[in-house]
C-alpha positions, 0 to 999 in steps of 0.5 A: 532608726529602731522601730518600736510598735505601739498597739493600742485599740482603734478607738483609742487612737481616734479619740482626742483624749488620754491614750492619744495624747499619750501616743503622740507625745510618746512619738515626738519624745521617741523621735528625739531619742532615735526611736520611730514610734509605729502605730499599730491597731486593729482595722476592725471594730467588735464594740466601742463600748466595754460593758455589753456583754459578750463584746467586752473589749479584751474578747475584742482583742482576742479576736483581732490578733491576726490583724495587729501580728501581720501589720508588726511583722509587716515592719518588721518590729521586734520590740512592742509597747501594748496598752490593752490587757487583752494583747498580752498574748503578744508575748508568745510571739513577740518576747520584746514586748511590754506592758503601758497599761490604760486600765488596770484590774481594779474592782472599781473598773468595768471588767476587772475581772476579765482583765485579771487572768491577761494581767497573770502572764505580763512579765514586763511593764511601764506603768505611770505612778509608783502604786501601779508598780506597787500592785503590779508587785504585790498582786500579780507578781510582776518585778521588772517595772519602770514608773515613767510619768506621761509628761504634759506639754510645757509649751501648752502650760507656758502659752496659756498660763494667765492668772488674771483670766481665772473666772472665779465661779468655774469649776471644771471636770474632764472625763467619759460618760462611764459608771466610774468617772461619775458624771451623774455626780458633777450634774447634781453638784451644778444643780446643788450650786447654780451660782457656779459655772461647770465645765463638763469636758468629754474625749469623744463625740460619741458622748454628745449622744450618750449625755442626752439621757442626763437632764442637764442643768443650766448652768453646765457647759459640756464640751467634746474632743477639745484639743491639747490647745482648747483643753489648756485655755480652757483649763486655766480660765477655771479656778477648781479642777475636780475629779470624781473618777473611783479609779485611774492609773495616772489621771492626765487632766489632774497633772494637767490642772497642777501644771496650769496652777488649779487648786484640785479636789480629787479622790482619797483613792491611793492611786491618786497619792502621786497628786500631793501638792500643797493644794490638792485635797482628797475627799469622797462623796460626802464632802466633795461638794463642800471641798470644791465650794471652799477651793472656789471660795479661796482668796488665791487665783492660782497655786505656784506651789502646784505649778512648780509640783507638776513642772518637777514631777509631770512635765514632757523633759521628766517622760523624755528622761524615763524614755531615754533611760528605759529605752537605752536598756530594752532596745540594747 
């Protein structure tokens, strides 16, 4: 079986939230293809927080090179899957290796700038969503780029699609305590509207502690490290699924949503053009509120039209098939 290495930051791994996800399911797909999938990392931390200065997470990467080198040759890997700018190195020593980007130099990000000069020697890329490719074209000059969607499960959205268990006032936000995801602004939208019931959802314990600086309304539910089982139950009791995020390259809770039939209300940021379902709206600061009360407001439980959208477009056989057609030309 040919070994593929997946070198994503300690932190990333140990996490119940996107780049996990993305790991374990890229293993099981890559299983099914003929593909062992071998996790990589580095043993040491610098900081799990990318905005102290002088411990950004690409200086991080830097310093940790040795470690994730001895344990690639220690496999015996040739071909490398790396999801953090700061290993784009890994090409000079490793010439099979590519690019599947978690973050992206994007101005609204923390630390685009230090991500930019790593992005100007990627020559290889996997992104999610057809404005990444685009951007990695037209402003790095990066060509041989393949789209492969991270599919959700749909075991997950069948077991727990239950229209009749939507709670009609709940609306639900999945994200980190971070600058760009705006939690600061769900906490004022609850407090604006206590007659709804917010679901705050966080990846990580760590953000247990970081939210006690919020005061918290009453009518806020916040829950951590949920997993893929709690996330979908939970996500089909709520009738609107809202993100606020300034940036993301792909938003896994938003195909997550569409899958489990949410009406969305998210971003009017291009990178978020590949949710379009018929009941998806995009709006910003100034009308979010009124966009999430009116999808609450709806006389629909459910959108098929969403759910059908995410399914053809989303799903776990859509990443299985990009994996299959782009592993069958990079590891011949």
């Amino acid at each position: 079986m040919k070994k593929v290495g997946l070198v994503m930051r300690k932190i990333q791994f140990s996490e119940a939230q996107g780049p996990r996800v993305f790991a374990e399911r890229l293993r099981e797909i890559a299983k099914e293809l003929g593909v062992e999938i071998v996790f990589i990392s580095p043993e040491r931390h610098v900081s799990g927080h990318d905005w102290i200065p002088g411990y950004e997470h690409e200086k991080g990467d830097l310093v940790n090179y040795d470690i994730v080198l001895d344990q690639i040759y220690a496999e015996g890997i040739e071909h490398v899957i790396y999801t953090v700018s700061g290993f784009t190195f890994l090409n000079l020593f490793l010439p099979k290796s590519v690019l599947f980007p978690h973050s992206f130099p994007d101005p609204a990000l923390t630390g685009y700038e230090m991500m930019k000069p790593f992005y100007s020697i990627v020559d290889k890329a996997v992104v999610q969503t057809e404005f990444l490719k685009r951007q990695l074209g037209t402003v790095f000059g990066v060509g041989e780029v393949d789209v492969i969607p991270i599919g959700f499960s749909e075991e997950l959205a069948v077991k727990h699609y239950r229209p009749d268990a939507v709670v009609e006032n709940r609306i639900l936000w999945i994200g980190r305590d971070e600058e760009n995801r705006r939690p600061d602004l769900v906490l004022e939208y609850a407090r604006q509207n206590p007659d709804k019931e917010v679901f705050m959802v966080f990846g990580g314990l760590r953000y247990k502690e970081s939210m006690k600086k919020y005061d918290i309304p009453a009518n806020v539910r916040l829950r951590f490290a949920l997993s893929q089982d709690e996330v979908f139950e939970l996500m089909n009791s709520a009738k609107v699924y809202w993100s606020c995020s300034k940036f993301d390259t792909f938003a896994m809770p938003l195909t997550e949503a569409l899958a489990m039939g949410k009406i969305v209300v998210k971003p009017e940021h291009p990178c978020y053009d590949h949710i379009s379902s018929r009941h998806a709206f995009a709006g910003n600061e100034k009308n979010w509120f009124e966009l999430v009360n009116m999808a609450a407001a709806s006389p629909m439980k459910t959108s098929m039209d969403n759910r059908d959208y995410a399914f053809s477009r989303f799903s776990a056989t859509v990443m299985k098939q990009g994996y299959r057609n782009f592993f069958d030309r990079w590891l011949r």
